[in-house]
C-alpha positions in Angstrom: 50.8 87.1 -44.5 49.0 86.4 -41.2 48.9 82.6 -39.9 45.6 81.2 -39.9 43.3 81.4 -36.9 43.4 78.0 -35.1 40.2 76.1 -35.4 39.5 74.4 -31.2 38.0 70.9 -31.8 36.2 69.1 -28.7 36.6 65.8 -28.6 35.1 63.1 -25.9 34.2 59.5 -25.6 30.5 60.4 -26.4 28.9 59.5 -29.5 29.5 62.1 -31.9 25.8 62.0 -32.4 25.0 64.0 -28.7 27.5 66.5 -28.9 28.5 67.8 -32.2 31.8 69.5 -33.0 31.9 73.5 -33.8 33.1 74.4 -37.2 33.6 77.5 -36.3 36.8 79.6 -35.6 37.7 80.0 -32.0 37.4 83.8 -30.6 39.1 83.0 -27.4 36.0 82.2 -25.5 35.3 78.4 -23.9 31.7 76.9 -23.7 31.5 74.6 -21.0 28.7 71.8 -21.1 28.0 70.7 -17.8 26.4 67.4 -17.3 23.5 66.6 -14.4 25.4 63.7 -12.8 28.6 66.6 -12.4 26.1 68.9 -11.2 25.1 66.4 -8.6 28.1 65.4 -7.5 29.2 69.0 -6.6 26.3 69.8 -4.8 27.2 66.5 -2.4 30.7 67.2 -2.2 29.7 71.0 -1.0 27.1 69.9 1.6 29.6 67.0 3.1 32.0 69.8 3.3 29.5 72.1 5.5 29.0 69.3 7.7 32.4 68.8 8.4 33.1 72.2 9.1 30.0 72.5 11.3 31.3 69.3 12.9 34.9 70.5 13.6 33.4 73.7 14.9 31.2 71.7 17.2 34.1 69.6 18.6 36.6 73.3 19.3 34.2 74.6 21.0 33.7 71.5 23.1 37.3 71.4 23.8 37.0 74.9 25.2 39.1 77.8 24.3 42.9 76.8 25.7 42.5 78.5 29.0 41.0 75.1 30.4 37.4 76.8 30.8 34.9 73.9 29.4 37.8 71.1 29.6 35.6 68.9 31.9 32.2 69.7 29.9 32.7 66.5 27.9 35.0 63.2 28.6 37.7 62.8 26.6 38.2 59.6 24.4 39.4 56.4 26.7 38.7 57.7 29.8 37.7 55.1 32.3 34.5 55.8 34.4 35.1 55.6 38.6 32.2 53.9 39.6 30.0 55.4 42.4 30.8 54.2 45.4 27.0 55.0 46.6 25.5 52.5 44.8 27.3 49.7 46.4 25.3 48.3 49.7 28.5 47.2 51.2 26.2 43.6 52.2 25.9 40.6 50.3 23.0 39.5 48.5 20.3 38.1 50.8 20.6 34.8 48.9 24.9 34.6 49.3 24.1 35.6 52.8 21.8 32.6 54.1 23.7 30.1 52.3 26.8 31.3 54.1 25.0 31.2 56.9 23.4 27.7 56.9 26.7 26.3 55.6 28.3 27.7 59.2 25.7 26.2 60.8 25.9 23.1 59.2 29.8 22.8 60.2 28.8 23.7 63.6 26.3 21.0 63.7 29.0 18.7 62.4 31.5 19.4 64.6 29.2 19.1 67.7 28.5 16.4 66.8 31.4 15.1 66.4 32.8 16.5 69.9 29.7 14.7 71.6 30.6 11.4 69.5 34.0 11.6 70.7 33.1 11.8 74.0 31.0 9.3 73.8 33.3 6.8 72.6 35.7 7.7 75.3 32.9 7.5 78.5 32.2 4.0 77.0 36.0 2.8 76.8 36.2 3.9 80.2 33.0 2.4 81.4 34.6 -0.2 79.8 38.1 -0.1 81.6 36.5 0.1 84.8 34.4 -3.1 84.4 37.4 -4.7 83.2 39.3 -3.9 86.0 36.2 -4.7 88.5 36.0 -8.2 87.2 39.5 -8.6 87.6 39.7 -7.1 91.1 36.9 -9.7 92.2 38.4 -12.8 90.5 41.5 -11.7 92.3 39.4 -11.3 95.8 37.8 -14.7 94.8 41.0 -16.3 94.5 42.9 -15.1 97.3 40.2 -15.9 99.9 41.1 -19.6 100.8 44.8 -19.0 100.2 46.8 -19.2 103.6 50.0 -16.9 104.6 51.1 -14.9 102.0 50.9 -16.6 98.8 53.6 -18.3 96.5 54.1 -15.1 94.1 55.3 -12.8 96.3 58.6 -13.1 94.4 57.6 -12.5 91.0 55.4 -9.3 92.3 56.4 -5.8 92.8 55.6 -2.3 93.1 56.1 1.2 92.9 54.5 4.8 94.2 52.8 6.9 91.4 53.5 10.0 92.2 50.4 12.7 92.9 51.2 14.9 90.6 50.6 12.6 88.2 47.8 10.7 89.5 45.3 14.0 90.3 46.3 13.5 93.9 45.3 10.1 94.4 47.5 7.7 96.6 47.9 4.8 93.6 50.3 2.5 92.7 51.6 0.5 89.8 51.8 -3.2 90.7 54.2 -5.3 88.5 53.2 -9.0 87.9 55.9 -11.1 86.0 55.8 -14.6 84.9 58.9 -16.7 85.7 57.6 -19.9 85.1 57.5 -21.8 82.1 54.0 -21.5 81.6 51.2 -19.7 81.5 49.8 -18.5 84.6 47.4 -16.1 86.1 47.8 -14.1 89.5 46.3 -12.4 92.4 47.3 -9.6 94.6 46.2 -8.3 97.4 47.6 -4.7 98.7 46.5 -3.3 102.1 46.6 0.6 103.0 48.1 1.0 106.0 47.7 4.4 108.4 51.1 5.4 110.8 49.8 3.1 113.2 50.3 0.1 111.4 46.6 -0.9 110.9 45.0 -1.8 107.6 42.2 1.3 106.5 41.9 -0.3 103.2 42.4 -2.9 100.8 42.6 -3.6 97.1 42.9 -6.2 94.6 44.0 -6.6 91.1 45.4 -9.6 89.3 46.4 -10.8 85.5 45.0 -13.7 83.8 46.9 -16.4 81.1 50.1 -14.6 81.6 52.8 -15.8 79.4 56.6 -16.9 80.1 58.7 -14.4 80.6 55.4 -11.7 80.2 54.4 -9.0 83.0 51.6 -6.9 83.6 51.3 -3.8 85.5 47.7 -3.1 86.7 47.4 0.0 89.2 45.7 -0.4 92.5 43.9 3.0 93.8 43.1 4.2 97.4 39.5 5.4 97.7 40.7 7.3 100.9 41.6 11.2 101.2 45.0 12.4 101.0 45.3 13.1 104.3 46.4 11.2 106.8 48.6 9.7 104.7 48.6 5.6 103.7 51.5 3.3 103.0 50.6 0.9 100.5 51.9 -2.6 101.5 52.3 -6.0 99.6 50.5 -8.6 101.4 49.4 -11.5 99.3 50.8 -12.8 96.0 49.3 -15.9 94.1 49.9 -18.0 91.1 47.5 -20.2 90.0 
């Protein structure tokens, strides 16, 4: 006897309600139900594949055909830009620029300023110097005038040549005054210029005032004369007092 034709029962999670089950014997043949969402979803799944292979198509052809004909139509991926060397001016921005420029000048300003301060302070300390030096020089005069002979300090007075060289070419001479009392004291000296002959062409004084024991002073005594002929400096009054 032949076996029994098999019976094909669909089942799914649907309610038996929507899609009844055939009671019918199966000839070999399947029905398929398609549902609209599964319709749907094919028709999206077949257009995103045409884009992508319109897409990879798009980016071949880009990349040119291996013989390196189209390479440089299109940057590749990470590539750094040069930028264009025309579009720099090469000058600074006119704003940079005159602050720069009034910051120089400001420094300039400063440090003429500074130069001309400078020089100022040292035109006064020798203005200074000098009227120092001419007070002393006439108090020394002064004091010297009524004195007879030589002086008493001839002893504790001496001197020595400055050499040209070192003096811009003027005859000078340093003039050493040292206390050797026990007291204080100040002192006068009177130096003469002498020419060849023996005769005085010029004198000078200088002097130190409320020397200390043991203390010394050494004022210099210049020659307002010229270099040539030439002018022994001589010692020729010392005084105490």
């Amino acid at each position: 006897m032949p076996d029994p034709v098999p019976t094909m029962e669909t089942r799914t999670n649907e309610p038996l309600g929507r899609h009844p089950v055939p009671s019918h014997p199966w000839d070999g043949t399947m029905s398929v139900t398609r549902h609209k969402g599964s319709v749907r979803a094919g028709r999206r799944i077949l257009v995103g594949s045409a884009l992508g292979g319109l897409l990879l198509a798009g980016g071949l052809t880009a990349c040119g055909d291996g013989n390196g004909e189209g390479a440089g139509a299109s940057p590749t991926a990470g590539a750094t830009r040069t930028p264009n060397a025309s579009s720099f001016s090469g000058e600074p921005p006119s704003a940079l620029a005159s602050s720069a420029a009034s910051a120089i000048g400001s420094a300039r300003a400063s440090a003429s300023a500074a130069a001309s301060s400078a020089s100022a302070r040292a035109s006064e300390f020798e203005a200074s110097v000098e009227a120092e030096t001419q007070r002393r020089s006439a108090a020394a005069e002064k004091e010297l005038k009524n004195v007879e002979g030589r002086g008493n300090a001839l002893s504790e007075v001496g001197m020595t040549g400055i050499p040209r060289a070192q003096s811009g070419g003027v005859l000078a001479v340093l003039v050493t005054i040292t206390n050797k009392t026990d007291s204080k004291a100040s002192y006068a000296v009177q130096i003469d210029f002498k020419n060849s002959d023996g005769k005085v062409v010029e004198t000078r004084y200088v002097g130190a005032e409320n020397l200390a024991p043991g203390k010394k002073e050494q004022p210099i005594a210049f020659s307002h004369e010229p270099a040539e002929p030439k002018l022994t400096p001589v010692l020729a009054k010392a005084q105490r007092y």
